[in-house]
C-alpha positions as CSV (number, residue, x, y, z in Angstrom):
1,X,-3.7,2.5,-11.8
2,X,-5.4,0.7,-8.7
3,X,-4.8,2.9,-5.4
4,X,-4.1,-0.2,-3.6
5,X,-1.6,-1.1,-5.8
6,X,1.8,0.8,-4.6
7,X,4.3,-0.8,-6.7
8,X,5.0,0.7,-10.2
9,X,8.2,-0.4,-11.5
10,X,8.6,-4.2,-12.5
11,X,11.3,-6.9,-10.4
12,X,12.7,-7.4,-13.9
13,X,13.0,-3.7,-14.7
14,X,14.7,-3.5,-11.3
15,X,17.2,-6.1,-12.4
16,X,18.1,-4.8,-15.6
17,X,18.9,-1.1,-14.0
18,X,21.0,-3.0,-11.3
19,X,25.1,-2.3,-11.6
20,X,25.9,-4.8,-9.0
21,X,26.5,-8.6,-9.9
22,X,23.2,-11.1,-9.8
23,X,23.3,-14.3,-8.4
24,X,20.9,-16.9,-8.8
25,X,20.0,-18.8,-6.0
26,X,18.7,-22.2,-6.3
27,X,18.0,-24.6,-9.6
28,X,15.1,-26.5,-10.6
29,X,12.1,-25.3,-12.7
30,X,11.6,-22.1,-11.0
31,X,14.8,-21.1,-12.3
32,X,14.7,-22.2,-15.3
33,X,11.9,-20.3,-15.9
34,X,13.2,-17.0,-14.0
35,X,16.5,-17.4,-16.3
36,X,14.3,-17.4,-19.8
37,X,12.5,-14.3,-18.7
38,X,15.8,-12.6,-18.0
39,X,16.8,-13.2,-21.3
40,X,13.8,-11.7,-22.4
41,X,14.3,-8.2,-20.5
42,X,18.0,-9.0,-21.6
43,X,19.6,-9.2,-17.5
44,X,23.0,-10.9,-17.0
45,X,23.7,-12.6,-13.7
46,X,27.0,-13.3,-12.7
47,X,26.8,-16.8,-11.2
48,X,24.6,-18.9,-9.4
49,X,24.9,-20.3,-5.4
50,X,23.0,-22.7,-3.1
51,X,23.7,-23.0,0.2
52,X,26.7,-24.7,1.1
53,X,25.3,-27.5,2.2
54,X,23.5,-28.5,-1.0
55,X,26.4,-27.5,-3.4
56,X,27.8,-31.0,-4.6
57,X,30.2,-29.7,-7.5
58,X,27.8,-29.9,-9.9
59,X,26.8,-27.3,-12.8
60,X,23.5,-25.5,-14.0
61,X,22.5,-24.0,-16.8
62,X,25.9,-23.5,-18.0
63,X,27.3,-22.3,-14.5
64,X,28.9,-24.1,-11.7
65,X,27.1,-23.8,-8.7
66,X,29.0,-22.1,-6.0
67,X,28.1,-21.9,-2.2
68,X,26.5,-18.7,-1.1
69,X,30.0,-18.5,1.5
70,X,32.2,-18.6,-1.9
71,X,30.0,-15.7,-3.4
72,X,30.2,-13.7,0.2
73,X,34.0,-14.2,0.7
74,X,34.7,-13.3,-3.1
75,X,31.5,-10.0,-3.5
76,X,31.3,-7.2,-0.9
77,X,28.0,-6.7,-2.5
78,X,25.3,-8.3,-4.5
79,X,22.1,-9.0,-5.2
80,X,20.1,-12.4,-4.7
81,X,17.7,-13.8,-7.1
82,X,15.6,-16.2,-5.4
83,X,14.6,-19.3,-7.5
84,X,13.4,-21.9,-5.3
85,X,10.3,-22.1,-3.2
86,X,10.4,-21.9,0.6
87,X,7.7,-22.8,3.3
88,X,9.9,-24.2,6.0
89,X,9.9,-21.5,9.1
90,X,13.9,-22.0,9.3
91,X,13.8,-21.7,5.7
92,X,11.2,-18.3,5.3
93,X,13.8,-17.3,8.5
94,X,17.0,-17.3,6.8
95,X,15.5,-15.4,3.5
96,X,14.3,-12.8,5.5
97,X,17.7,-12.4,7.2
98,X,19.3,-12.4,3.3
99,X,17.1,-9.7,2.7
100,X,18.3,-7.6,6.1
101,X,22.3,-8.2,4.0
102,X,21.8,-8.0,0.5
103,X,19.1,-7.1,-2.1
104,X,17.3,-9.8,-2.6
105,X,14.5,-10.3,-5.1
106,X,11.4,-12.8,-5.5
107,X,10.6,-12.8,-9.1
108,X,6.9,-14.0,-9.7
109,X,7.1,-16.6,-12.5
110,X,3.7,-18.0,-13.2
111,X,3.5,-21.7,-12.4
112,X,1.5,-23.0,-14.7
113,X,1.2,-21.0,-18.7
114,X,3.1,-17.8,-20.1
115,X,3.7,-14.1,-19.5
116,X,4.4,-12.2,-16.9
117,X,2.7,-10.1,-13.9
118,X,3.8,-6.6,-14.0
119,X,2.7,-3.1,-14.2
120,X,1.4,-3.2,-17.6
121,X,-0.8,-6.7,-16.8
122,X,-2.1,-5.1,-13.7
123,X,-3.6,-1.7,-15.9
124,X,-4.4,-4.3,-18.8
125,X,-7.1,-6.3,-16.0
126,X,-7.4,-3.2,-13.9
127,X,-11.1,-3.6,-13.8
128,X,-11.5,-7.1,-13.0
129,X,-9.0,-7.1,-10.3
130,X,-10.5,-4.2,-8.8
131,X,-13.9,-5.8,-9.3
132,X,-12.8,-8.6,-7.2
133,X,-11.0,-6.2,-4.7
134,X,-14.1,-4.4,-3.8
135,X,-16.0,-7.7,-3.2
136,X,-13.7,-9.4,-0.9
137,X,-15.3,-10.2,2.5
138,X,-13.1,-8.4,5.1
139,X,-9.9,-6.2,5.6
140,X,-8.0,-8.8,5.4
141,X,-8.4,-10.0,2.6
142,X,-8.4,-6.9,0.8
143,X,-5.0,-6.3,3.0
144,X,-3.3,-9.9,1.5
145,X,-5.1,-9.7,-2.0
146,X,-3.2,-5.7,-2.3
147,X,0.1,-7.5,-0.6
148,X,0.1,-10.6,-3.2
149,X,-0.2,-7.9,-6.5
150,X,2.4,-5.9,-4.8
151,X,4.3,-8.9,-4.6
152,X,3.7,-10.4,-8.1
153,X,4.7,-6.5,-9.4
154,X,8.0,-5.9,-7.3
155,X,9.3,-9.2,-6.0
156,X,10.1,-7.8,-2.3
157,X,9.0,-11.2,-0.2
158,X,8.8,-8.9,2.8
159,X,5.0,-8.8,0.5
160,X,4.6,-12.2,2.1
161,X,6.1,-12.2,4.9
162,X,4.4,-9.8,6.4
163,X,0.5,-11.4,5.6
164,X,0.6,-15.0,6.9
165,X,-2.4,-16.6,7.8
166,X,-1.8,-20.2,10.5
167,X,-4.3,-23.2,8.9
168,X,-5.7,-23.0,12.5
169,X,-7.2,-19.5,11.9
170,X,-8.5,-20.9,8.2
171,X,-10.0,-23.8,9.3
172,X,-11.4,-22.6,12.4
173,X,-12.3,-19.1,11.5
174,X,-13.2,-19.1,7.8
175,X,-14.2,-22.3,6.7
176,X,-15.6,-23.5,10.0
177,X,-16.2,-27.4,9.0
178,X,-18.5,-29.3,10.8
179,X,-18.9,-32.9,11.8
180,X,-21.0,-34.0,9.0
181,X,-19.1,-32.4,5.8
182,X,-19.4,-33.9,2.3
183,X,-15.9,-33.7,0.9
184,X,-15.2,-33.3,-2.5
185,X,-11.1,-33.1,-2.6
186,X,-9.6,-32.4,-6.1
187,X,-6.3,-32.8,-6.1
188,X,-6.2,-35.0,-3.1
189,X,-2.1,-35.8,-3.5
190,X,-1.1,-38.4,-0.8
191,X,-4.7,-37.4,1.6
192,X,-3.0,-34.2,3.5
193,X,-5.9,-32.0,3.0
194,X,-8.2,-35.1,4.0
195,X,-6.2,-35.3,7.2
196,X,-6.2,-32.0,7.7
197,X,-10.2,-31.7,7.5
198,X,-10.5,-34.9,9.6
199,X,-8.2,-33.3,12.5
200,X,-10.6,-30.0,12.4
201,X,-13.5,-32.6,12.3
202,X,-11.8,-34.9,15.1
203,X,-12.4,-37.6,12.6
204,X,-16.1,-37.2,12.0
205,X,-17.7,-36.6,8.5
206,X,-20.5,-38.1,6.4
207,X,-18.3,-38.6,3.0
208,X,-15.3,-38.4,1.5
209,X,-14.5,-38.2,-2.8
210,X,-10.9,-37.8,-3.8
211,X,-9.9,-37.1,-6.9
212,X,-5.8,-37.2,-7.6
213,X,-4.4,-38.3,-11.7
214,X,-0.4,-38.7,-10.5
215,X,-0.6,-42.6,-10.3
216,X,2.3,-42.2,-7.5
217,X,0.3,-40.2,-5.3
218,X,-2.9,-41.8,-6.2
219,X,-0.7,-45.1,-4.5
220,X,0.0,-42.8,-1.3
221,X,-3.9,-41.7,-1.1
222,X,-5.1,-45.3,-1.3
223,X,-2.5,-46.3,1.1
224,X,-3.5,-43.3,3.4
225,X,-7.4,-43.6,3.3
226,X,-7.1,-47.6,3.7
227,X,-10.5,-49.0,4.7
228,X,-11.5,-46.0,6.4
229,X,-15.9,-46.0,5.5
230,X,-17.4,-43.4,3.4
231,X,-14.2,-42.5,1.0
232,X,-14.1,-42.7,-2.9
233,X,-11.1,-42.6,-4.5
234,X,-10.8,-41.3,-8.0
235,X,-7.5,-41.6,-10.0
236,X,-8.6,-39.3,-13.1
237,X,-7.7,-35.4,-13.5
238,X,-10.4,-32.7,-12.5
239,X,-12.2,-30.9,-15.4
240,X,-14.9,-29.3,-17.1
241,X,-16.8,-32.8,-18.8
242,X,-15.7,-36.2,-18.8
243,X,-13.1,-36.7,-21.2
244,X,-9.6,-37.6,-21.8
245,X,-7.0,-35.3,-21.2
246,X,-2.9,-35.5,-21.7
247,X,-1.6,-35.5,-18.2
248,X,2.1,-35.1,-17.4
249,X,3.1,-37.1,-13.8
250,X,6.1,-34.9,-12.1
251,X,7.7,-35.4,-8.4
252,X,5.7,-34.2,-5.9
253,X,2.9,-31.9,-6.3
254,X,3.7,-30.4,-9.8
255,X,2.1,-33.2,-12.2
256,X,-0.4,-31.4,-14.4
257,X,-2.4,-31.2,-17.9
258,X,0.3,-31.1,-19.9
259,X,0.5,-31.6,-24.0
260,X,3.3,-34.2,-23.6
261,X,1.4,-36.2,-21.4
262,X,-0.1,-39.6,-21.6
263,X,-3.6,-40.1,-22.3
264,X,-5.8,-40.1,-18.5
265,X,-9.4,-40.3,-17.5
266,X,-11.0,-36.7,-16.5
267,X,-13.8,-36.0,-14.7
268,X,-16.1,-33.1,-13.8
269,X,-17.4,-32.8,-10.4
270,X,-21.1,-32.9,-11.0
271,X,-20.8,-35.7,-13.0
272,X,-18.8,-38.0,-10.4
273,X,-21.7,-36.6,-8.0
274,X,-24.5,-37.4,-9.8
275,X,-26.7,-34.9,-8.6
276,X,-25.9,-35.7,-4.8
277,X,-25.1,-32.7,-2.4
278,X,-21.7,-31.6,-1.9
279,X,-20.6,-29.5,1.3
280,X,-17.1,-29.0,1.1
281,X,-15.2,-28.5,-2.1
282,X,-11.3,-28.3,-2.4
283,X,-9.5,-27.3,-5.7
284,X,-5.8,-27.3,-6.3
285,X,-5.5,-29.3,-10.0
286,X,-1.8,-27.3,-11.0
287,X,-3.7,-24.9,-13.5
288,X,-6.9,-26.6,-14.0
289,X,-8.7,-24.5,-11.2
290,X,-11.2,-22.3,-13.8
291,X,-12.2,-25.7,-15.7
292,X,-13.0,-27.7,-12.7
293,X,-15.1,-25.2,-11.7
294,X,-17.4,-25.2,-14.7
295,X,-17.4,-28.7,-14.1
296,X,-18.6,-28.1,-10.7
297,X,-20.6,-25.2,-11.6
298,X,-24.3,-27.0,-11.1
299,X,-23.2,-28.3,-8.0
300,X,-21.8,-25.4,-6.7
301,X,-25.2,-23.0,-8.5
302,X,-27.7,-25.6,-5.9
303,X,-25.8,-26.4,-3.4
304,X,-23.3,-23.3,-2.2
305,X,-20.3,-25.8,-0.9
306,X,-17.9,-23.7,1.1
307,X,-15.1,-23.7,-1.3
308,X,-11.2,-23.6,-1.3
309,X,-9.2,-23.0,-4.9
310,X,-5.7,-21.9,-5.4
311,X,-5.4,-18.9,-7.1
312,X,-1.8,-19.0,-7.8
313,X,-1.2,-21.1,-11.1
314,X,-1.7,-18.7,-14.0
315,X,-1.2,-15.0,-13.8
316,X,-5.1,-14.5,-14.5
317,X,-6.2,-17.0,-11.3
318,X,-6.0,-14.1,-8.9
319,X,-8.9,-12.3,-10.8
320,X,-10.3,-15.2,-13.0
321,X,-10.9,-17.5,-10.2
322,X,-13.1,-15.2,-7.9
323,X,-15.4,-13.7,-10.1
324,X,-15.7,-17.2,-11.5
325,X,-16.9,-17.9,-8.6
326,X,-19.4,-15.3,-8.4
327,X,-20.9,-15.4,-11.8
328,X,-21.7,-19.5,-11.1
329,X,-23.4,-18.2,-7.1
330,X,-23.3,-14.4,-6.5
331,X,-24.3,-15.5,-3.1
332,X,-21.0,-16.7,-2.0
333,X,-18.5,-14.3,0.3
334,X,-14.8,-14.2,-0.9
335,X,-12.1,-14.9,1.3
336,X,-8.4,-14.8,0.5
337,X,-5.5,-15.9,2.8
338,X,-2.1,-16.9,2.2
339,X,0.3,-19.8,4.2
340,X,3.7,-19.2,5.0
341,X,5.3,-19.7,1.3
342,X,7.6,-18.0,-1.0
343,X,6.6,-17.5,-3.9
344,X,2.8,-16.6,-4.0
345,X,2.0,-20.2,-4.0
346,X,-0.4,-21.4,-1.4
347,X,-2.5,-18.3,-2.0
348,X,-6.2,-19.5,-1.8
349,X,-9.5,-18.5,-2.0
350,X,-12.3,-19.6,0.2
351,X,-15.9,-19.0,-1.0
352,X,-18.6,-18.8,1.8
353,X,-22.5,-18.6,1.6
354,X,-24.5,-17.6,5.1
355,X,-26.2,-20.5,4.0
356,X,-23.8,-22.6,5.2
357,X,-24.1,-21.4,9.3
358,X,-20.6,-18.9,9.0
359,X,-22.4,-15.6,9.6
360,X,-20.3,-15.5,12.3
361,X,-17.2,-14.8,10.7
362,X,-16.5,-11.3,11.2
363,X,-13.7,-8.2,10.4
């Protein structure tokens, strides 16, 4: 088994040996998805809570949702099942303070495809993820990239707690933009990670493309980018070639390739370039991640962008992803860092070459 890999026994195994009561907490997908693999390792909970101030009398999956003061007046002990995601401080704040009262778990459910991270997955890709262990740039991101397996394997959110990077640090420390960057932003939602590279550039830049497929956001990044000079907007999905794919618009952030979609342009990135240099490159396509960047791969062989891709959709991301990355430039330097979230999500990986002037970036 990996050495940095201190976590043996699986969150679900964990559950199924527990003799107190599981609760649920929180609905949506997430739990939905957390419920079906219970049913797999054959775990029973006992009801499922929000807090009080979300609980409306309604029902889920079969259960009426209490409020987590019902659960704590009625159960001297219990354990928490955690099945929503969480990035506000208050938020992260009052899990962490769960966690100090009860046993409370984090299972990993992948967001995007099947299975399941555990033990057995780890020593199944043992090579590859030590592969990419061994070729990350600095201690810390052989420190987060050990925290985030130990997470996936255990479900403890003290995991990622504990290994927070601030998007100051990122932005200043690792990808280091500079006043003249070409932007290629796949996934470009409503423009926050445009407005984010334009506050870090105070405004200055020599062009912008933006790729987003959800036709509500695609309104709210038109909106956002208005006549502001040098910006494409692209409403068509990131992918390896040009093609049609099936694309599935959800609230939010969580629209994706999906078979029960309808019918939407796609796009690879060297194509909508044309053979003109990219500087910058941005991926976060909701499980698309590994085909966008064959369809970048050209670009990305001649012209070394500094790159940021999330490596949290599939289970495989966190190993596929990086040597990707490597096999299409072996010059590139791999960074991982993770923003205050729970689950793994917002877990990325930023690709460097010395190339592009961030030499400087040290242990």
């Amino acid at each position: 088994m990996l050495q940095f890999v201190t976590e043996k026994v699986s969150v679900w195994e964990k559950l199924k040996n527990e003799t107190r009561p599981i609760f649920l907490y929180g609905m949506g997908d997430g739990a939905v998805r957390i419920l079906s693999a219970m049913r797999t390792y054959h775990i029973s909970i006992e009801g499922i809570f929000a807090s009080d101030e979300f609980v409306r009398g309604h029902d889920f999956a079969g259960y009426p949702v209490r409020k987590l003061s019902e659960v704590e007046a009625e159960y001297e002990d219990f354990v928490i099942v955690l099945a929503f995601a969480v990035c506000n401080p208050q938020m992260i704040e009052r899990i962490r303070t769960l966690g100090e009262q009860y046993q409370l778990y984090v299972p990993d459910v992948p967001v995007v495809g099947g299975g399941l991270f555990t033990p057995e997955f780890c020593e199944e890709h043992e090579e590859e993820i030590q592969t990419v262990y061994q070729s990350l740039a600095d201690e810390r991101s052989r420190q987060i990239y050990a925290n985030i397996i130990n997470f996936k394997i255990s479900g403890n959110p003290a995991y990622l707690i504990d290994q927070v990077d601030s998007k100051d640090e990122i932005w200043n420390r690792v990808i280091q933009p500079t006043t003249h960057e070409i932007y290629v932003d796949l996934g470009a939602y409503n423009g926050d990670t445009i407005r984010e590279m334009l506050e870090y550039t105070r405004g200055k830049y020599h062009r912008i493309i933006a790729v987003e497929p959800d036709k509500k956001n695609y309104r709210k990044l038109v909106k956002f980018v208005g006549d502001t000079p040098s910006v494409q907007c692209y409403q068509c999905s990131a992918w390896c070639v040009d093609t049609e794919l099936p694309f599935a618009s959800k609230a939010g952030r969580q629209s994706a390739v999906a078979m029960d979609g309808v019918m939407t342009p796609a796009r690879s990135v060297d194509n909508l370039l044309a053979g003109n240099p990219v500087t910058l490159l941005k991926m976060d396509v909701e499980g698309a991640e590994r085909e966008a960047l064959w369809g970048a791969s050209r670009s990305i062989a001649r012209y070394a962008p500094k790159l940021m891709v999330s490596l949290y959709h599939h289970n495989e991301d966190i190993y596929e992803l990086p040597l990707l990355v490597k096999k299409i430039n072996p010059r590139y330097r791999l960074f991982v860092r993770h923003l205050p979230y729970i689950p793994a999500w917002e877990t990325n990986l930023y690709a460097i070459c010395e190339t592009n002037g961030n030499t400087q970036y040290a242990e």
